[in-house]
Backbone atoms as SQL, in Angstrom:
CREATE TABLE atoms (id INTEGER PRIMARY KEY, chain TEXT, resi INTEGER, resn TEXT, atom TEXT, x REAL, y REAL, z REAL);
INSERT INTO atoms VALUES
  (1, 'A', 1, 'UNK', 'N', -11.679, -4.660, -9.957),
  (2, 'A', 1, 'UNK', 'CA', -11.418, -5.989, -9.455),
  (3, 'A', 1, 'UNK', 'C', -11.271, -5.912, -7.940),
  (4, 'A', 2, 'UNK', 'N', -11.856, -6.493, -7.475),
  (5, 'A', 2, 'UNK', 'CA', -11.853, -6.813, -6.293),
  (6, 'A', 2, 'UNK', 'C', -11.157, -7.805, -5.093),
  (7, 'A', 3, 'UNK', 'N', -9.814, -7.579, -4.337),
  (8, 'A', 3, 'UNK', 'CA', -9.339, -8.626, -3.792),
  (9, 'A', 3, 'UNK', 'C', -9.542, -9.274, -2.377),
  (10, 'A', 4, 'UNK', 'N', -9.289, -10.226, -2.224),
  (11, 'A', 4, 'UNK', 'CA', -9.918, -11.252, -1.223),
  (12, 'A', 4, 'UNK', 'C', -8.347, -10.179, 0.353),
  (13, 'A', 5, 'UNK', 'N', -9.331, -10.170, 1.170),
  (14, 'A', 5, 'UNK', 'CA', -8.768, -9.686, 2.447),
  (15, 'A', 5, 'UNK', 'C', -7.471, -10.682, 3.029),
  (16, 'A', 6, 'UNK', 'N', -7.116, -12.053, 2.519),
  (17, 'A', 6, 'UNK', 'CA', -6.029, -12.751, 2.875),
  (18, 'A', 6, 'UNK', 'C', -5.222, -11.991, 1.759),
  (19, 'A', 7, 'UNK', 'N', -5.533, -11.762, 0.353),
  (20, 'A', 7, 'UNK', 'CA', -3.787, -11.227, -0.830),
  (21, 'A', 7, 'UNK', 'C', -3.691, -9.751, 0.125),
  (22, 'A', 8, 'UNK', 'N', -4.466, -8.651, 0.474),
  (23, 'A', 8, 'UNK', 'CA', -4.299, -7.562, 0.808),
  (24, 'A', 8, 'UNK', 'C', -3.418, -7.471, 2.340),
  (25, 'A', 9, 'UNK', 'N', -4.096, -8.806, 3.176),
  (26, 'A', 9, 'UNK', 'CA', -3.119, -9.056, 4.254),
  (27, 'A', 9, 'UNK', 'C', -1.709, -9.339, 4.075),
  (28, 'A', 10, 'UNK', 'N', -1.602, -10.278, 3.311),
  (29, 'A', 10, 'UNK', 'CA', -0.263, -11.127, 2.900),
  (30, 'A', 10, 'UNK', 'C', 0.683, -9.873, 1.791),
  (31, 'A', 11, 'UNK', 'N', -0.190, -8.715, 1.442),
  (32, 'A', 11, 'UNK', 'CA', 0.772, -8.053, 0.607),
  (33, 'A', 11, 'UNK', 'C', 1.484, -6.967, 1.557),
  (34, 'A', 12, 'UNK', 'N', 0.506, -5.848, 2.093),
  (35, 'A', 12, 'UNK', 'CA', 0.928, -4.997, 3.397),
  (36, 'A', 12, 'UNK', 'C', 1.672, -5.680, 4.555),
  (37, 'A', 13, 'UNK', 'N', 1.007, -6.233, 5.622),
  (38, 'A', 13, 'UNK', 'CA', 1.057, -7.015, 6.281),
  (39, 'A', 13, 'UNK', 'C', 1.974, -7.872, 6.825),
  (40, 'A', 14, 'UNK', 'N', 1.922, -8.707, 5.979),
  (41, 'A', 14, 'UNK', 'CA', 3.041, -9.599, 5.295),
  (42, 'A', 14, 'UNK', 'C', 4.460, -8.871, 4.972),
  (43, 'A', 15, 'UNK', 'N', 4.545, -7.694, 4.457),
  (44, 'A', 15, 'UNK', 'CA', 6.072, -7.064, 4.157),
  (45, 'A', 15, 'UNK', 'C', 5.893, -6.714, 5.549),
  (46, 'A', 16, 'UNK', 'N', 5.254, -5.875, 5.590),
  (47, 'A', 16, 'UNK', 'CA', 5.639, -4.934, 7.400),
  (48, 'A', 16, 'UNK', 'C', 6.041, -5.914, 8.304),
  (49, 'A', 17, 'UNK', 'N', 5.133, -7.110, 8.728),
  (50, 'A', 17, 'UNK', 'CA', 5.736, -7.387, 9.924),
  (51, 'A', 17, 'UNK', 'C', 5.855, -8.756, 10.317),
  (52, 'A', 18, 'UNK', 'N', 6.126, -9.760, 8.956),
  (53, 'A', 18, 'UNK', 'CA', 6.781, -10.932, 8.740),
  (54, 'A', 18, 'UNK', 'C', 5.330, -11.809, 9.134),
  (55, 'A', 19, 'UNK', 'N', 5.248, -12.990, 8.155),
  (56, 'A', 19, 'UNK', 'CA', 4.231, -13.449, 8.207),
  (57, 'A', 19, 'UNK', 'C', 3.728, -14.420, 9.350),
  (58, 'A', 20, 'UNK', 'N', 4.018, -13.909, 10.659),
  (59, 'A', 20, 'UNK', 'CA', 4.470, -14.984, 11.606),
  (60, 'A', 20, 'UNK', 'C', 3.319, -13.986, 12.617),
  (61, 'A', 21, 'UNK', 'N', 2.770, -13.187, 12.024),
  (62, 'A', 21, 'UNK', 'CA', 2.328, -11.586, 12.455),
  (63, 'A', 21, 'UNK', 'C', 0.601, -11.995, 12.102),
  (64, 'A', 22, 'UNK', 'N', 0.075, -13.472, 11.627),
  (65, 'A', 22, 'UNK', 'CA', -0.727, -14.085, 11.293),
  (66, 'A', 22, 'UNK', 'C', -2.226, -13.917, 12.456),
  (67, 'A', 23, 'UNK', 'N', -1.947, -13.358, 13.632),
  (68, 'A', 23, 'UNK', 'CA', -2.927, -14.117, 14.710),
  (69, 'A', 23, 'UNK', 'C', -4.010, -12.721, 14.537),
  (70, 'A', 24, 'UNK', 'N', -5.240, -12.684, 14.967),
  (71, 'A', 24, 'UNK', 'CA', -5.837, -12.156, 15.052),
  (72, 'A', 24, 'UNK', 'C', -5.812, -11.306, 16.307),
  (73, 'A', 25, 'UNK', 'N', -5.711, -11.707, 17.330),
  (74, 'A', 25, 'UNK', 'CA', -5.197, -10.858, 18.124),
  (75, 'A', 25, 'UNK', 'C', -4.314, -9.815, 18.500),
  (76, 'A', 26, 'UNK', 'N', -3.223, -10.171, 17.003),
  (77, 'A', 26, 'UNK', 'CA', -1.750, -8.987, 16.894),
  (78, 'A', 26, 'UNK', 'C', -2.591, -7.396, 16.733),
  (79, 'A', 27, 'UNK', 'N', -2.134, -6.793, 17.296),
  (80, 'A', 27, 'UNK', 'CA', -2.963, -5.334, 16.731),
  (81, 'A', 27, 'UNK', 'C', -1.976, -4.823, 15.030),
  (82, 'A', 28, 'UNK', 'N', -1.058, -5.194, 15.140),
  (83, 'A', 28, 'UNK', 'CA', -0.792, -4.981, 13.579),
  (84, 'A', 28, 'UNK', 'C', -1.780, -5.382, 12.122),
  (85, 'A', 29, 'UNK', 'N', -2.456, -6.775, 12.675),
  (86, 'A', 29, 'UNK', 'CA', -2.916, -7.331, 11.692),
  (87, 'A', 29, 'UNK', 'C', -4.405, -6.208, 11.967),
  (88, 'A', 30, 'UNK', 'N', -4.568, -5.863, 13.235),
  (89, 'A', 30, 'UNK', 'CA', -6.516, -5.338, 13.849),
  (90, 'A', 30, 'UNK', 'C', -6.294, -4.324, 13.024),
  (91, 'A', 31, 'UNK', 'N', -5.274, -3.169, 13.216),
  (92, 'A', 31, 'UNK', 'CA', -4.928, -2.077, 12.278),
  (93, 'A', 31, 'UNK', 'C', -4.862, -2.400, 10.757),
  (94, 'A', 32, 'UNK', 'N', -4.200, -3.194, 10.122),
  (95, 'A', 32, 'UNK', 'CA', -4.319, -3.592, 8.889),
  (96, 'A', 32, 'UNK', 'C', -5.773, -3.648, 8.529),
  (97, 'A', 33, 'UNK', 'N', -6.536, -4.405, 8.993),
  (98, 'A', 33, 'UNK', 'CA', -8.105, -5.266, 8.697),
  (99, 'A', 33, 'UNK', 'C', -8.788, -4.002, 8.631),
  (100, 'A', 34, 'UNK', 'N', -8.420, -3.278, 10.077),
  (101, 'A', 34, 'UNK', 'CA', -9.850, -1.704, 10.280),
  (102, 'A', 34, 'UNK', 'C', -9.127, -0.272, 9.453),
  (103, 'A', 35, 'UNK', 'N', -7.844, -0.626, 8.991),
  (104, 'A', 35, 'UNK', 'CA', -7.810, 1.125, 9.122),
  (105, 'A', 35, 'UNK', 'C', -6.791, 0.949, 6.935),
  (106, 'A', 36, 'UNK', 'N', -5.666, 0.048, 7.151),
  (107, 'A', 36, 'UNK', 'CA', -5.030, 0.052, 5.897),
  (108, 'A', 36, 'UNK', 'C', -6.143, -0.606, 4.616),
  (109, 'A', 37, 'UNK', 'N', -6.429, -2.255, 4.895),
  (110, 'A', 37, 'UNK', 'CA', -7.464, -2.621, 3.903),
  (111, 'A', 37, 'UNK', 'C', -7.993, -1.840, 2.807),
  (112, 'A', 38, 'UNK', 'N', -9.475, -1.314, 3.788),
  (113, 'A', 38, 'UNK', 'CA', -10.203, -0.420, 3.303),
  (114, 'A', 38, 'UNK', 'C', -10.005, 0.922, 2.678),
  (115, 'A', 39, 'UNK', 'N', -8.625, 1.466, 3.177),
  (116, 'A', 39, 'UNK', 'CA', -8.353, 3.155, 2.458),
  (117, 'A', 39, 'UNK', 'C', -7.587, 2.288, 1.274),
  (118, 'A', 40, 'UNK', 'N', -6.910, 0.930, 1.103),
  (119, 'A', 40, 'UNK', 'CA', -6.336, 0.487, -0.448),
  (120, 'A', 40, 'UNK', 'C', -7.482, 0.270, -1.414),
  (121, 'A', 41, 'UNK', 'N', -8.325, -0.080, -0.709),
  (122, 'A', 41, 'UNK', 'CA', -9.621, -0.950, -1.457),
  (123, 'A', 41, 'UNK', 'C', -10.226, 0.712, -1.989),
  (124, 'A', 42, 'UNK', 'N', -10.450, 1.896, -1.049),
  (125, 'A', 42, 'UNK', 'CA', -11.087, 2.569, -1.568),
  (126, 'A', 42, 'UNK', 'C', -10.099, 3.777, -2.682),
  (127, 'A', 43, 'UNK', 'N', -8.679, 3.315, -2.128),
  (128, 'A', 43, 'UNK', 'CA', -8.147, 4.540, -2.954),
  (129, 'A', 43, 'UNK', 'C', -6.955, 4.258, -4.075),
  (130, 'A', 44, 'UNK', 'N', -7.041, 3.142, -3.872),
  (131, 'A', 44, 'UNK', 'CA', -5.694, 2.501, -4.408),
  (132, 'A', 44, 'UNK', 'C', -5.774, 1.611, -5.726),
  (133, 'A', 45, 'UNK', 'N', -6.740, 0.414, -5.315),
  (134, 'A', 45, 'UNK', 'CA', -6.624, -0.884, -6.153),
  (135, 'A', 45, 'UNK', 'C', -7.687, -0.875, -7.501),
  (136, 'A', 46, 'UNK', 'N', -8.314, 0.980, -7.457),
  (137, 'A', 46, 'UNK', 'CA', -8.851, 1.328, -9.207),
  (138, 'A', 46, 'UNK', 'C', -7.753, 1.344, -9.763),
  (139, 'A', 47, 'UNK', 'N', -6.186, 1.469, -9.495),
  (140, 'A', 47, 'UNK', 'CA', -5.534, 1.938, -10.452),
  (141, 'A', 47, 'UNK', 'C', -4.028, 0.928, -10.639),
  (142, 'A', 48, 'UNK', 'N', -4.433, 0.088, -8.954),
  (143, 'A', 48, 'UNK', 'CA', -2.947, -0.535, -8.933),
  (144, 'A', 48, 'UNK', 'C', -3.454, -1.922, -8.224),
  (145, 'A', 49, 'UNK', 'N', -4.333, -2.675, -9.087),
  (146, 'A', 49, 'UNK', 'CA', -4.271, -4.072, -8.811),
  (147, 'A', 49, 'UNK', 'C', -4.289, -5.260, -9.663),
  (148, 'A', 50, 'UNK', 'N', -3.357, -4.749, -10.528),
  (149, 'A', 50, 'UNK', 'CA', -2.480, -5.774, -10.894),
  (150, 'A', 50, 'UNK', 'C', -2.696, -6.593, -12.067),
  (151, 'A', 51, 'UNK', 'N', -3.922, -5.746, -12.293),
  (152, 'A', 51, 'UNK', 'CA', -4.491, -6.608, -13.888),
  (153, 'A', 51, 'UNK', 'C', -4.222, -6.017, -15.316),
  (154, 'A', 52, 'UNK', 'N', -4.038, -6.058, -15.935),
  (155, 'A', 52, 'UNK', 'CA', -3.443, -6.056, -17.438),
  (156, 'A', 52, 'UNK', 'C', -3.890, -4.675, -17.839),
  (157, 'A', 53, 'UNK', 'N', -5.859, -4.646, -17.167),
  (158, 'A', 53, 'UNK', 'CA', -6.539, -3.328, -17.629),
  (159, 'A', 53, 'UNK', 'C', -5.908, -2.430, -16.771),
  (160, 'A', 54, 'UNK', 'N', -5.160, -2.289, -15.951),
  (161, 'A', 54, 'UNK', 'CA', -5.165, -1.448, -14.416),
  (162, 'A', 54, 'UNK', 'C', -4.332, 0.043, -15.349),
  (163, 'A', 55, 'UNK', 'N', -4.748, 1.322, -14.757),
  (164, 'A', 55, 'UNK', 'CA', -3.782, 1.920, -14.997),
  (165, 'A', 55, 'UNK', 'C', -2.154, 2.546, -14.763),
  (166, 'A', 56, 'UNK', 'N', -2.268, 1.776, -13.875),
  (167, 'A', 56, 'UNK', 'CA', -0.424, 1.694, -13.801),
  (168, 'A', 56, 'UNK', 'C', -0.364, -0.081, -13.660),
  (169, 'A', 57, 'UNK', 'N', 1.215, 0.040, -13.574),
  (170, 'A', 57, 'UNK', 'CA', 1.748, -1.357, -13.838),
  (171, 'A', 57, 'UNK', 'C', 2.479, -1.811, -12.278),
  (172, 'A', 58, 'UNK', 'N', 1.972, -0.715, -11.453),
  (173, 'A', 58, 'UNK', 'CA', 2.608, -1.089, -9.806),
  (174, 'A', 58, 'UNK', 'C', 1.320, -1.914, -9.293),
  (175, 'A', 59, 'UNK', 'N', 1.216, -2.871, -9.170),
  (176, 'A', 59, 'UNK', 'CA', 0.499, -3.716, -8.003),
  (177, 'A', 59, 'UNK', 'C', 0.841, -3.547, -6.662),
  (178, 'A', 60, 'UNK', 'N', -0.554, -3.186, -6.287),
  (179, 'A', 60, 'UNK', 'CA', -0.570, -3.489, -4.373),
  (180, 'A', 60, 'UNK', 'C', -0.981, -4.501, -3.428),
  (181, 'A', 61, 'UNK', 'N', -0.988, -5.334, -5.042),
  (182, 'A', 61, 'UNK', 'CA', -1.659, -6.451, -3.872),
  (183, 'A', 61, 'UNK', 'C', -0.998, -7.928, -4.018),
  (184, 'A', 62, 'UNK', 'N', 0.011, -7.523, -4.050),
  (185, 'A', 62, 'UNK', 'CA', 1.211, -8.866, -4.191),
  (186, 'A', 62, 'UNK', 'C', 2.620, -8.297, -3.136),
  (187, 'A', 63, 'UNK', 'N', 2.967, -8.700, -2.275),
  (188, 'A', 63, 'UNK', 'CA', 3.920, -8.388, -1.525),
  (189, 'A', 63, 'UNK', 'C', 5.243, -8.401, -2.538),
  (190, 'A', 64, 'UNK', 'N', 5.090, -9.411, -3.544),
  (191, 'A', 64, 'UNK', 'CA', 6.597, -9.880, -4.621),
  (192, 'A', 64, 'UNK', 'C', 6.115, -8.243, -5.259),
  (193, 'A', 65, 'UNK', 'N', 5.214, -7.765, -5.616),
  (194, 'A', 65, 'UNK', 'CA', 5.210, -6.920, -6.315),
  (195, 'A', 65, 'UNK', 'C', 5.309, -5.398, -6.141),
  (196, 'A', 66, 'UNK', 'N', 5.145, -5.076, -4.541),
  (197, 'A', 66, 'UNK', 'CA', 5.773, -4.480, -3.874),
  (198, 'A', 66, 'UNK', 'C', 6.926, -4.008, -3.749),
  (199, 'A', 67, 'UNK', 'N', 7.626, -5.281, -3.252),
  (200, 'A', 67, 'UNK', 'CA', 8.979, -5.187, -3.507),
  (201, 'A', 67, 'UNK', 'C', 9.945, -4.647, -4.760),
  (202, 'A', 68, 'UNK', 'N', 9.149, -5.501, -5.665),
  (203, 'A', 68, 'UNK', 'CA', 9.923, -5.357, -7.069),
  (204, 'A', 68, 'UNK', 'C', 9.956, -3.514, -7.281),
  (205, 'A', 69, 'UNK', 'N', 8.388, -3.162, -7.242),
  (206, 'A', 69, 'UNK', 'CA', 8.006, -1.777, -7.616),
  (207, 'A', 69, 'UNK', 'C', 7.652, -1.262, -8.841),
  (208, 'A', 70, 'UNK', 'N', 8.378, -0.430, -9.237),
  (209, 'A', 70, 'UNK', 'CA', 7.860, 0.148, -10.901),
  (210, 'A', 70, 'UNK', 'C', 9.220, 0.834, -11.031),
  (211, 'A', 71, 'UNK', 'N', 9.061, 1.575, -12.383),
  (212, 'A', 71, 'UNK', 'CA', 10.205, 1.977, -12.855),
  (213, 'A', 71, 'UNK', 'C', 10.883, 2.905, -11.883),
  (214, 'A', 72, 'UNK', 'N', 10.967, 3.292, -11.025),
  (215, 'A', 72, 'UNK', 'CA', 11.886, 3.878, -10.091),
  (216, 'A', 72, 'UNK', 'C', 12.056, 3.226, -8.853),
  (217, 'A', 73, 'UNK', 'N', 12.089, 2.239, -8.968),
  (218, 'A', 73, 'UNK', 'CA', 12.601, 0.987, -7.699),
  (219, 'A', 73, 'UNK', 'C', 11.249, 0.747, -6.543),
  (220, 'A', 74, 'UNK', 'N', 11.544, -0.402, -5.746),
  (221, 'A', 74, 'UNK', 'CA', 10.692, -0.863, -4.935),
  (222, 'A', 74, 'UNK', 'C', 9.746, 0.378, -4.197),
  (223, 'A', 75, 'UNK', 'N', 8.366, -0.209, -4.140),
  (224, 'A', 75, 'UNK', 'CA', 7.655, 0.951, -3.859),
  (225, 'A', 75, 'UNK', 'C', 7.416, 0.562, -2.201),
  (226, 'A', 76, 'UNK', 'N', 8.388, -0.244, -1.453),
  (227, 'A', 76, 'UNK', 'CA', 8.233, 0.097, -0.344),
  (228, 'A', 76, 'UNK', 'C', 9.380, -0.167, 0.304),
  (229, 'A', 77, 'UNK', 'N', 10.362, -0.367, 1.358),
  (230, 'A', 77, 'UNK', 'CA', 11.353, -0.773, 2.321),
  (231, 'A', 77, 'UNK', 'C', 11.136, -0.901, 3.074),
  (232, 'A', 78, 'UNK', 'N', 11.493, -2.058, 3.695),
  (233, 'A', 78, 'UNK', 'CA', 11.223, -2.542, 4.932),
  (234, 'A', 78, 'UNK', 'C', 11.811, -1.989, 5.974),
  (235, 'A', 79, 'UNK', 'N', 11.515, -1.246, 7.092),
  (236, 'A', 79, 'UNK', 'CA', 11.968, -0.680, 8.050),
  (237, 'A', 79, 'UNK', 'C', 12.183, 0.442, 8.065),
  (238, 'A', 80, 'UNK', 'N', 11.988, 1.036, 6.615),
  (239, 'A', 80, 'UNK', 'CA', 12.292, 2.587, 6.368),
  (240, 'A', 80, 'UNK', 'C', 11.388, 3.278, 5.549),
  (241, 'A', 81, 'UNK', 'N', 10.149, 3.629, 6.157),
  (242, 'A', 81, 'UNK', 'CA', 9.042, 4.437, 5.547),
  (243, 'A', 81, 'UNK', 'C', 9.538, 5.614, 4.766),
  (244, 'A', 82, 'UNK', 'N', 10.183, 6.652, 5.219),
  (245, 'A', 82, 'UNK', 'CA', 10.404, 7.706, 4.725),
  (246, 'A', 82, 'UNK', 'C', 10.938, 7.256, 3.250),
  (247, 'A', 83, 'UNK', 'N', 11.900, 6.259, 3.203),
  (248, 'A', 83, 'UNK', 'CA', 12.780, 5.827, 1.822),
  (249, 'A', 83, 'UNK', 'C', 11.478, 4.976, 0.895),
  (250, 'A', 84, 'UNK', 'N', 10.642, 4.899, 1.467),
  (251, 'A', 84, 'UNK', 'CA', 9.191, 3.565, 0.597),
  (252, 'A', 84, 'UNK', 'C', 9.245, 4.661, -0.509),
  (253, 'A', 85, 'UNK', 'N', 8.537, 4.351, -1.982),
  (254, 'A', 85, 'UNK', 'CA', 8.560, 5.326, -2.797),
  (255, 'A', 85, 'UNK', 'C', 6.524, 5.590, -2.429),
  (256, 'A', 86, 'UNK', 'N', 5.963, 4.351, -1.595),
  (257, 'A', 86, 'UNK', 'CA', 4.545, 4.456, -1.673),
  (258, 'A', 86, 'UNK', 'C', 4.570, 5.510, -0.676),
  (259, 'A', 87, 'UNK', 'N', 5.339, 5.780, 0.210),
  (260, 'A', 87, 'UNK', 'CA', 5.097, 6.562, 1.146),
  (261, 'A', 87, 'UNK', 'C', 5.307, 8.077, 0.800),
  (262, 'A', 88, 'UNK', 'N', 6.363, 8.597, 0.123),
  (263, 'A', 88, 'UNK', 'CA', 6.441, 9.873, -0.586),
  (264, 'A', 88, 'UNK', 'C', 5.552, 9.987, -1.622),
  (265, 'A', 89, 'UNK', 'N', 5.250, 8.932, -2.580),
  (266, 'A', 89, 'UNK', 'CA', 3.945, 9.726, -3.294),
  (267, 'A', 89, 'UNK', 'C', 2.730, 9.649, -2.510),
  (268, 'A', 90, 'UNK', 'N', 2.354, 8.948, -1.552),
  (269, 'A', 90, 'UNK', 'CA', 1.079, 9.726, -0.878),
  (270, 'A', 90, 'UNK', 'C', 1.330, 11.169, 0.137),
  (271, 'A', 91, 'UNK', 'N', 1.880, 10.768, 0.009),
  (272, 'A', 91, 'UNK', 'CA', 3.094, 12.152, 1.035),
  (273, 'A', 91, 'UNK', 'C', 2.917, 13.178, 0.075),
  (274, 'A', 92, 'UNK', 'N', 3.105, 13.200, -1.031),
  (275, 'A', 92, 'UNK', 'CA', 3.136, 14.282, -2.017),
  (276, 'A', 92, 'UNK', 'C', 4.986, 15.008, -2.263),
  (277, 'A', 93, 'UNK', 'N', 5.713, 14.108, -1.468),
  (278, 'A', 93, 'UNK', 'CA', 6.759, 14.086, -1.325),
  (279, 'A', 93, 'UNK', 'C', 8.112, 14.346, -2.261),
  (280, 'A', 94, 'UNK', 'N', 7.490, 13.153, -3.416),
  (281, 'A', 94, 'UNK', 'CA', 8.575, 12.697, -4.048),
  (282, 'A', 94, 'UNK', 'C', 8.482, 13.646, -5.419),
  (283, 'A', 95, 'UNK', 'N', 9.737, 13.969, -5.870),
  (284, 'A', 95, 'UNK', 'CA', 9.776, 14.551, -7.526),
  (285, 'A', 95, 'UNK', 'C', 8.746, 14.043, -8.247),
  (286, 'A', 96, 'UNK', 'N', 8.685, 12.668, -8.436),
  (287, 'A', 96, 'UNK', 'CA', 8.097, 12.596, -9.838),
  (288, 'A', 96, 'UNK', 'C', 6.456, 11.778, -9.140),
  (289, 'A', 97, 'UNK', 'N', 6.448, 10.369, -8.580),
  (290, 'A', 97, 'UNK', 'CA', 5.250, 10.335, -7.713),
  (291, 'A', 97, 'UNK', 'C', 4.484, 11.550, -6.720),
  (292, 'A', 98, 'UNK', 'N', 3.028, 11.451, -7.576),
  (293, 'A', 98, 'UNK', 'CA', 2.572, 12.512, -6.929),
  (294, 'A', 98, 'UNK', 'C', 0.718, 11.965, -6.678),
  (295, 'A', 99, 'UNK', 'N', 0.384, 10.920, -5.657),
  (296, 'A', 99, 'UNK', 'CA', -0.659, 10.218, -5.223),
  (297, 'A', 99, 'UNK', 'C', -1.389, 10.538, -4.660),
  (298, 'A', 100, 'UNK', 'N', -2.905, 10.669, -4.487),
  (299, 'A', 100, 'UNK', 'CA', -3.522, 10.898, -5.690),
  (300, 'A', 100, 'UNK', 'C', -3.595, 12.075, -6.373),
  (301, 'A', 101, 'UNK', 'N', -3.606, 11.812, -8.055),
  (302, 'A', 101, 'UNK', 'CA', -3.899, 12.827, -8.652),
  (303, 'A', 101, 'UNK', 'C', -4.477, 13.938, -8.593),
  (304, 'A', 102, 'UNK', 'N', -5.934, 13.272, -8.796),
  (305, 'A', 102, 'UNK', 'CA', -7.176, 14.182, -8.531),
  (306, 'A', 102, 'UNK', 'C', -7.032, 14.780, -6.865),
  (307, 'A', 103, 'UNK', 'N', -7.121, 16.045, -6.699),
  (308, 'A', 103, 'UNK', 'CA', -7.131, 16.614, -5.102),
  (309, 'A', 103, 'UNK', 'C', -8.354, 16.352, -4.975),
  (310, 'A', 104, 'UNK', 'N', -9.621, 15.630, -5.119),
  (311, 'A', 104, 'UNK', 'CA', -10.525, 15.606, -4.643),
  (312, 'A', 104, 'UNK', 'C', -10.256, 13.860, -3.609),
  (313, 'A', 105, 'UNK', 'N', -9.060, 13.014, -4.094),
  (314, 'A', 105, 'UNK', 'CA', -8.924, 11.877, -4.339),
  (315, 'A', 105, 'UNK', 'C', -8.133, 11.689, -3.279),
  (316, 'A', 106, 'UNK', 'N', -7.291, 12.775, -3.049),
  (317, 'A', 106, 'UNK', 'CA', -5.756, 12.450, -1.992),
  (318, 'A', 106, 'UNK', 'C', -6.339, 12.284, -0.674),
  (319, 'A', 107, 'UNK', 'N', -5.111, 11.602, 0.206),
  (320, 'A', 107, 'UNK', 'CA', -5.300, 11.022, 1.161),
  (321, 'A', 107, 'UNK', 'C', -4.761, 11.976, 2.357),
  (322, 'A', 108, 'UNK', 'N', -5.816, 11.612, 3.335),
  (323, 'A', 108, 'UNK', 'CA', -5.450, 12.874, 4.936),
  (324, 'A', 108, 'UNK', 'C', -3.664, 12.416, 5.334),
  (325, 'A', 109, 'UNK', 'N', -3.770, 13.054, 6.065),
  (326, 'A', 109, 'UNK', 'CA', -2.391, 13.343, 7.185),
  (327, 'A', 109, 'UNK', 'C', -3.092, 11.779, 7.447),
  (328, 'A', 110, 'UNK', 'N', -4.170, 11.836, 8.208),
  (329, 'A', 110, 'UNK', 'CA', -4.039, 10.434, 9.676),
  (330, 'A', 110, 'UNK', 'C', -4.264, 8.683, 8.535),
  (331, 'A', 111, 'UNK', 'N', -4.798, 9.561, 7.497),
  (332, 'A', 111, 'UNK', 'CA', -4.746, 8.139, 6.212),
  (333, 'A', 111, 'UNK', 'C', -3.086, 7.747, 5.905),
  (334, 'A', 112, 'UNK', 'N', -1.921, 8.510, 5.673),
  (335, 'A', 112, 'UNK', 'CA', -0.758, 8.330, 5.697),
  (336, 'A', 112, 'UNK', 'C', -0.507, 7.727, 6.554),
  (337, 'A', 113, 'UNK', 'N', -0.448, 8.505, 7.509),
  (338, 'A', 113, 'UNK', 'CA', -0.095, 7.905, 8.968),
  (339, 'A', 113, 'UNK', 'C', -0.376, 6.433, 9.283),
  (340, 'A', 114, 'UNK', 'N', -1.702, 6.148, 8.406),
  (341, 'A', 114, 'UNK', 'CA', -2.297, 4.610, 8.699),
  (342, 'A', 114, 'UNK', 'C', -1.754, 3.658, 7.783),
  (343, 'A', 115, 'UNK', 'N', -1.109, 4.105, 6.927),
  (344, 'A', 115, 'UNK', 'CA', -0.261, 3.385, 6.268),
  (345, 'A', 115, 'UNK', 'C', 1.273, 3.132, 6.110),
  (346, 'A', 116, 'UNK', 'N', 1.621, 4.705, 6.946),
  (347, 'A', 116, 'UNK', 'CA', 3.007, 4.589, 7.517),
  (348, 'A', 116, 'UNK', 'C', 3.010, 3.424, 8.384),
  (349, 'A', 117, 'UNK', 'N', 2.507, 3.399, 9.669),
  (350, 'A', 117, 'UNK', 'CA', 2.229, 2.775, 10.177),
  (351, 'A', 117, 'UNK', 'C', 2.411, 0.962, 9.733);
């Protein structure tokens, strides 16, 4: 499934840096559009967007759903990357999240970074 570039804005975007963060000119949103988007679209939303078939039950493309998270609490915090749970499992970080699976699949240092960010 494929989502429209305003839910993917309004879900990232939108948590990070308050929806007031709208203009095209913000480099938050230029970074979002060129660098976050596309690594969710290509690495993320086979497994976590939000549809009934998906294989997990964490959505990334709802900011409410973000928040909420999955069974070990919100998969992100606002203002505190290190504490996000999205950020330690791409990190490879956390006990039990461990993103992506497949090592052919996982994401670089500067792909983190673009989503720390």
């Amino acid at each position: 499934m494929q989502h429209s570039r305003t839910q993917l804005l309004i879900a990232i975007t939108g948590f990070a840096f308050g929806l007031s963060a709208f203009a095209d000119d913000n480099p938050h949103v230029r970074h979002f559009n060129a660098r976050v988007e596309p690594l969710l679209v290509e690495k993320c939303l086979g497994c976590h967007d939000g549809s009934k078939e998906a294989d997990s039950a964490l959505s990334l493309t709802l900011r409410t759903a973000l928040l909420a998270g999955g069974e070990l609490g919100p998969a992100i915090v606002s203002g505190s990357s290190e504490t996000s749970l999205l950020i330690q499992a791409v990190r490879r970080t956390h006990k039990e999240l461990k993103m992506q699976p497949d090592p052919a699949d996982r994401l670089s240092a500067a792909q983190v970074s673009d989503l720390q960010r």
